[in-house]
Structure formats: structure tokens, C-alpha cells
C-alpha positions as CSV (number, residue, x, y, z in Angstrom):
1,X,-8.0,13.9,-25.9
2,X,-10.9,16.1,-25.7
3,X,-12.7,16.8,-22.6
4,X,-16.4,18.3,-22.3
5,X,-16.8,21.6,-20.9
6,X,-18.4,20.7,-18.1
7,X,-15.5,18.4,-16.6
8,X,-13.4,21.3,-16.7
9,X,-15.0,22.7,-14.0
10,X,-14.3,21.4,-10.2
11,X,-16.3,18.6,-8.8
12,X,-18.5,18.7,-6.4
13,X,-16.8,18.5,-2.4
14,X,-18.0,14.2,-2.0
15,X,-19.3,13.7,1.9
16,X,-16.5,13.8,4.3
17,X,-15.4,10.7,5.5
18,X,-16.0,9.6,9.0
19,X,-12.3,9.4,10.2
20,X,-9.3,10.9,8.9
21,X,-7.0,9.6,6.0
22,X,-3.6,10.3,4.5
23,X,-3.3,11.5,0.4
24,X,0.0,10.0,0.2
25,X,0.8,11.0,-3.4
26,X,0.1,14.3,-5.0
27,X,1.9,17.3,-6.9
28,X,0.5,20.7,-5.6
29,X,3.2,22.1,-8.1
30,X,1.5,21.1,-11.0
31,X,-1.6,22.3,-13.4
32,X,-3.2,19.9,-15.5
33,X,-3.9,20.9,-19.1
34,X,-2.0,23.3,-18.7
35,X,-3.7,25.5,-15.9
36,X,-1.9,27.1,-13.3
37,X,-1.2,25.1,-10.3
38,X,-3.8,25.1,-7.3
39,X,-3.4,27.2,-4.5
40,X,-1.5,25.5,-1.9
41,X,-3.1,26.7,1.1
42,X,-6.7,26.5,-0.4
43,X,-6.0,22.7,-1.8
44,X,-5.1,22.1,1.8
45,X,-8.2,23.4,3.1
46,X,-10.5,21.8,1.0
47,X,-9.0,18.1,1.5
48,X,-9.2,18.7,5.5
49,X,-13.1,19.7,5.0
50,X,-13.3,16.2,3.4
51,X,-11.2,14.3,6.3
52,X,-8.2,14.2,4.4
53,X,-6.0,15.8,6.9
54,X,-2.4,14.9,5.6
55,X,-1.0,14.8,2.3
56,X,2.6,13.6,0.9
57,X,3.6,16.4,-1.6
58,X,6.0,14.9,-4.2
59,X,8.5,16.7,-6.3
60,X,10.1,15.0,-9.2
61,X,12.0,17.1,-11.1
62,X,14.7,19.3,-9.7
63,X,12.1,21.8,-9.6
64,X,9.6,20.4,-8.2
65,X,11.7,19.1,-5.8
66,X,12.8,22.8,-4.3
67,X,8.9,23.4,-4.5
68,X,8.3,20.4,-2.4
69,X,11.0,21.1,0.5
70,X,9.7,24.8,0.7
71,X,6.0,23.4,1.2
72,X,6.6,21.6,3.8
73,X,8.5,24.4,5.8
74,X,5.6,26.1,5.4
75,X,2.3,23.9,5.9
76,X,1.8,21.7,8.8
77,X,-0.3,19.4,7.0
78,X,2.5,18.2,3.9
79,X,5.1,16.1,4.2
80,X,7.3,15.6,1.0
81,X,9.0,13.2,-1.2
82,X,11.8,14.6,-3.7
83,X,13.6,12.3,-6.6
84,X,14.3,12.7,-10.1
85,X,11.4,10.9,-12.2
86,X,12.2,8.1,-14.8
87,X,10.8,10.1,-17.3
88,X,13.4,12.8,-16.4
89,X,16.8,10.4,-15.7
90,X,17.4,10.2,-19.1
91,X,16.6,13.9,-20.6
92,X,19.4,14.1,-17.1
93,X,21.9,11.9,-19.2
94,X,21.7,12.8,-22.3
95,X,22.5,16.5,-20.8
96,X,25.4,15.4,-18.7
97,X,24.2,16.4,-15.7
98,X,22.5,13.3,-14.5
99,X,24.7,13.0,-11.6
100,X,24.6,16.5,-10.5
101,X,20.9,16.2,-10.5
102,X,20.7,13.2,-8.4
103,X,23.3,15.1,-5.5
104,X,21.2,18.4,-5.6
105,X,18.2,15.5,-4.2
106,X,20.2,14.0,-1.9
107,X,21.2,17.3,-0.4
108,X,17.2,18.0,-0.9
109,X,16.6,14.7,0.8
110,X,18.3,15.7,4.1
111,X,15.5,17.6,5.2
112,X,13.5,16.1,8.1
113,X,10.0,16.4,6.7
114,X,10.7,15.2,3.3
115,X,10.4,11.2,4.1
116,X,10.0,9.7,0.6
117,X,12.6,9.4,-1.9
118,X,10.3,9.4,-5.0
119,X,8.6,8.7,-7.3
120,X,11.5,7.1,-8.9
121,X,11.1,3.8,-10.8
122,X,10.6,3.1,-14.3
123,X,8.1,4.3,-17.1
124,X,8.4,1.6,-20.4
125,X,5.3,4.1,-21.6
126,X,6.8,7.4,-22.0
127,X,10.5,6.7,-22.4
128,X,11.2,4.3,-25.3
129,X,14.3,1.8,-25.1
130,X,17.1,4.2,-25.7
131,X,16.4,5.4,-22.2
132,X,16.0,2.1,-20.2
133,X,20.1,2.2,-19.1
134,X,19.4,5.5,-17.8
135,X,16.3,5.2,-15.9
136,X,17.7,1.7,-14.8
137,X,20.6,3.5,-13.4
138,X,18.1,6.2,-11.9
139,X,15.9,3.6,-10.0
140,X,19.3,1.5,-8.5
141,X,20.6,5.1,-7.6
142,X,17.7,5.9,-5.4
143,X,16.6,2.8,-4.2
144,X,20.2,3.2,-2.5
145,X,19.7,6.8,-1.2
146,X,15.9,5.6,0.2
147,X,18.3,2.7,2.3
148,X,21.1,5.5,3.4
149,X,18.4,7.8,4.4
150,X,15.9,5.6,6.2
151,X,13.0,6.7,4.0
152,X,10.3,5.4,2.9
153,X,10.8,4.6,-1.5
154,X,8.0,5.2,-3.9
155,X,8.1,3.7,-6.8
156,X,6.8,5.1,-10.5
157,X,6.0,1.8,-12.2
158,X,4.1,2.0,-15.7
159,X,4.3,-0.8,-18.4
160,X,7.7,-2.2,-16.3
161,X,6.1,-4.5,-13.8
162,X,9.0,-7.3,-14.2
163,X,12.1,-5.1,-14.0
164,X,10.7,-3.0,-11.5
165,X,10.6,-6.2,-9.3
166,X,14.0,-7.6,-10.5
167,X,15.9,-5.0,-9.4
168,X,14.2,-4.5,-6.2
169,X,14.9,-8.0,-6.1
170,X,18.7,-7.7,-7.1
171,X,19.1,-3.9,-5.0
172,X,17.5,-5.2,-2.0
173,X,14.2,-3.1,-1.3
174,X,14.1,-0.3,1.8
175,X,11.9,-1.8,4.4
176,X,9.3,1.0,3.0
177,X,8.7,1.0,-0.1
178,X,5.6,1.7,-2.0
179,X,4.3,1.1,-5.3
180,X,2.6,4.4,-5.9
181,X,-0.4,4.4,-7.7
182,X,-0.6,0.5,-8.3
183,X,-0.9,-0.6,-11.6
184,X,-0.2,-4.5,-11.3
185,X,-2.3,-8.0,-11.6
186,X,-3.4,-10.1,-8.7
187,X,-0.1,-12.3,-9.1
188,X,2.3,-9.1,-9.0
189,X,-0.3,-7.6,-6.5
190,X,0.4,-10.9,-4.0
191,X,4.5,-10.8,-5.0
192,X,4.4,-7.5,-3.8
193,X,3.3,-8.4,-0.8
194,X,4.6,-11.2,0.0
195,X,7.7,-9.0,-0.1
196,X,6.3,-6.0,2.6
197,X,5.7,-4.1,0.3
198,X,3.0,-1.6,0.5
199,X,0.5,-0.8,-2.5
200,X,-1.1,2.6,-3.1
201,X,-4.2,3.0,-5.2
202,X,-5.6,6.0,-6.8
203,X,-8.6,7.1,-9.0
204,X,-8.1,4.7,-11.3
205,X,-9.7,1.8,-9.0
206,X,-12.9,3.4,-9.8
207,X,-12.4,3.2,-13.6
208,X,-14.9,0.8,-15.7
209,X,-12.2,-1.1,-17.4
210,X,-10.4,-1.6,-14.5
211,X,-11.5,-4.9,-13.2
212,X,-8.1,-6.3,-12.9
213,X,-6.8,-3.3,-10.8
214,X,-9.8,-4.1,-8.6
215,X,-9.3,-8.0,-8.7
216,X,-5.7,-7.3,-7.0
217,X,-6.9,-4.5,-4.3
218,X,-9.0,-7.6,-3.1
219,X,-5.9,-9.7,-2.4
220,X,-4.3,-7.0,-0.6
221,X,-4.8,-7.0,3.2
222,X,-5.6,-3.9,5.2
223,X,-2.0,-3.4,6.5
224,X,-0.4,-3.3,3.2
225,X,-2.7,-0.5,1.6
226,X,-2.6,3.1,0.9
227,X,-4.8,6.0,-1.1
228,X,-3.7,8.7,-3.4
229,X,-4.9,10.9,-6.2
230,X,-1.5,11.9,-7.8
231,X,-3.3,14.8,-8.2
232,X,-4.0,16.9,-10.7
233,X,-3.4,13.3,-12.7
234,X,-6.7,10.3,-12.3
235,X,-9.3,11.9,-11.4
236,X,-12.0,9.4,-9.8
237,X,-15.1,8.7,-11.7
238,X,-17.5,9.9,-12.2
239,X,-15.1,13.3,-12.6
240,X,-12.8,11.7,-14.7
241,X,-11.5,14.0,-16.9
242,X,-11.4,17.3,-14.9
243,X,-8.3,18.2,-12.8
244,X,-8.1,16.0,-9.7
245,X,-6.8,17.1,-6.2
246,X,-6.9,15.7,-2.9
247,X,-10.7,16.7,-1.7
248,X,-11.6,13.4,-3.8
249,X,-9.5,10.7,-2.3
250,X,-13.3,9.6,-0.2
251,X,-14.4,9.0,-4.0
252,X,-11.8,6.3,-4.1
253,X,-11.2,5.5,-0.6
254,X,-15.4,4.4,-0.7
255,X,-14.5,2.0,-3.9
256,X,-11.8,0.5,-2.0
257,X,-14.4,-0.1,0.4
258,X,-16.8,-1.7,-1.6
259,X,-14.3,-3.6,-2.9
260,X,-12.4,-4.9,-0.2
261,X,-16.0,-5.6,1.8
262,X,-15.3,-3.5,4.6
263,X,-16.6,-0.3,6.0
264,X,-15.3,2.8,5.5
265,X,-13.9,3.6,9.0
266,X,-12.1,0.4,9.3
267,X,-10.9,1.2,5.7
268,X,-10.1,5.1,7.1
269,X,-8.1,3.4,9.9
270,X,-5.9,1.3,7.8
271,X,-5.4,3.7,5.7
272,X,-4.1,6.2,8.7
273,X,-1.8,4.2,10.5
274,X,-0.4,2.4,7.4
275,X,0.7,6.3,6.3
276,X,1.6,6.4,9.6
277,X,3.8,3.5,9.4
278,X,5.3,4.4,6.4
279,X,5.9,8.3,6.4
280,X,6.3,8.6,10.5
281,X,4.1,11.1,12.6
282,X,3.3,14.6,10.9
């Protein structure tokens, strides 16, 4: 895909929103396009100039993961998730080391401040069907660690709505989990939460073609919702294109507004103690 030159550089700061909100998905160890990764401490700064005051730093390689648990030792304002991704279980298995990988997370997971195991899941897009057993496996694997632990799950869903919710179904979901960076119908969006779950929507909301997407934020009620960028990944319009990071989520967390029909501080609120809920106090 070819970008213009001009979406390369960082957006513009939007106007700070009015009360505090939570990022509750983005990787601060990874460039997009392959830039460096932003500086921690600056990204930081920047999202809390724009009310965005805690983030959820998610690791999901083994990598990543050690990233994630030394971030959060170090910054008052991140909390972390660690898993392996379903893009990665099977790269795991094919090496052999599949289960070796999933006990370096558990150990990982033991960490007070990381209080996600995620993004786990499965990803039909990327991985084609000689790596569904694997990433099958992956998702029942940690779906059982999120229920040992007491943490919250997030899950990684793309182009697997129906097995995704069969073996939540057949596991028996933590009573946190959250479908990060939903990408479901109104009918999946109303299963979900009929079941408790909780939905989290990024910059795609705000995407032209995305009227479905937007169709089932509007059945979702205000105690079921969250906001993320999965930064440096879908960036908001109109700065779609450019590397994302958190100091946009008021980009998306005003769409939700608009279209949910509510204003943005009762939005903000929501949005707060759901992360609240879900990830426990800072």
C-alpha cells in the first residue's frame, strides 16, 4: 500500500477530552512501516495532554512480552497484557517450542501489573488452515491461564467470529474478557453481550466503509464498551494511514459519541470505570 508523504508525518494533538479515559490496547514496542518504536515516556506524555491518562501496553510475542513487564515497572501510567499472538502459536509449533513459549508467559503473567492475558484468539486472515489446530490450541491454552490468574482475556479475533465464540462457549469465558478491537455484526455484537462480555473499538469505527462496525457499537450499552488505538495499527480518520498512538483515541472516542448519541463526558465516564472494571485500579 502506498501512503502519501504527508500522512507520514504525525497528526495534529485533537482537543483534549473533558474527563479522563483509558487506551486499553496498544503496542509501545512496535514501529509501523518499519520505523523505530516511539518513545515510551514521550508517547505517555502526549496521550495525558489529551486526557488519556492510562494505557494497557500489550506484548504478544515472547518479546514483546519482556518489553511489556519491564514497562510497567517503570511507568505509573501502563498496565500490561502479555500472551503469545495467534499469528505467532503456530510459527511456536512448527518450532517445537510452543509449550515452552506459553510457560515463559505464564511466569510473565505473574506479575501484579500485567492484568491481561492477551491478545490471544484467532486470526483466519493471516494464518491459512494449516495453522488453525495450533492457534486453536493457543486460544483454549490461555483462555485457561486468564481463569487461573483472575485476569481480565483479550481476545485477537479477525475473519473467526464463529469459532472464536464456540470455544469461549465450549472453554467457558473468564468473567473479563474482551473482544479487542471489535470487528463483528450487530448479531455477534448483541451475543457478545448477552454473554458479559465487553467490546473494545478502535480507529476503525471512524472508517467510511464501516457502517456495520458502527451499526453494532449502537447496540452496545455504555457498561459494556471500551476504546483503543492498537497503536501504531488503525489510525483514526482523517489520519488514516500515518502511524497511530494513543494521543488520538478522542478522535474515536468523539465517533463513538456521535454514534452512540451521547455526550462525550458520559461517554469519557463509561469508558473509565468500564477499564476500571476490567483491568482494576492503576
Amino acid at each position: 500500500m502506498t501512503h502519501h508523504s504527508a500522512r507520514r508525518e504525525a497528526p495534529e494533538p485533537p482537543t483534549p477530552l473533558p474527563l479522563p479515559v483509558v487506551d486499553n490496547h496498544t503496542h509501545l514496542d512496535i514501529g509501523r512501516d518499519g520505523a523505530a518504536p516511539p518513545d515510551v515516556a514521550s508517547a505517555i506524555a502526549a496521550a495525558r495532554a489529551v486526557g488519556v491518562d492510562r494505557l494497557v501496553q500489550i506484548g504478544c510475542d515472547l518479546s514483546g512480552a519482556r518489553f511489556t513487564t519491564r514497562m510497567i515497572e517503570q511507568y505509573a501510567a501502563l498496565l500490561g497484557g502479555v500472551a503469545i499472538h495467534p499469528n505467532e502459536a503456530p510459527r511456536h509449533a512448527a518450532a517445537g517450542d510452543l509449550e515452552s513459549a506459553w510457560a515463559e508467559i505464564e511466569a510473565l503473567a505473574a506479575h501484579p501489573r500485567i492484568r491481561v492475558i492477551g491478545e490471544t484468539g484467532l486470526d483466519y486472515f493471516r494464518t491459512g488452515p494449516e495453522g488453525v489446530a495450533a492457534q486453536q490450541d493457543s486460544f483454549r491454552w490461555h483462555i485457561d491461564l486468564a481463569k487461573r490468574t483472575g485476569k481480565a482475556l483479550q481476545i485477537h479475533d479477525r475473519d473467526a467470529h464463529d469459532d472464536v465464540l464456540r470455544i469461549l462457549a465450549e472453554e467457558g469465558a473468564p468473567d473479563k474478557t474482551v473482544l479487542h478491537c471489535f470487528s463483528g455484526d450487530v448479531s455477534m455484537a448483541r451475543e457478545c453481550v448477552e454473554r458479559g462480555y465487553y467490546l473494545s473499538f478502535a480507529g476503525t469505527v471512524t472508517f467510511k466503509n464501516a457502517r456495520n462496525l458502527r451499526d453494532a457499537l449502537a447496540v452496545t450499552p455504555l457498561d459494556r464498551l471500551l476504546v483503543e488505538t492498537d497503536a501504531p495499527y488503525l489510525t483514526p480518520v482523517p489520519y488514516r494511514g500515518a502511524g497511530n498512538a494513543p494521543y488520538l483515541i478522542p478522535i474515536t472516542v468523539r465517533a463513538m459519541a456521535g454514534t452512540l448519541n451521547v455526550d462525550v463526558p458520559t461517554l469519557c465516564r463509561a469508558l473509565s470505570v468500564n477499564s476500571e472494571a476490567v483491568y482494576g485500579p492503576w
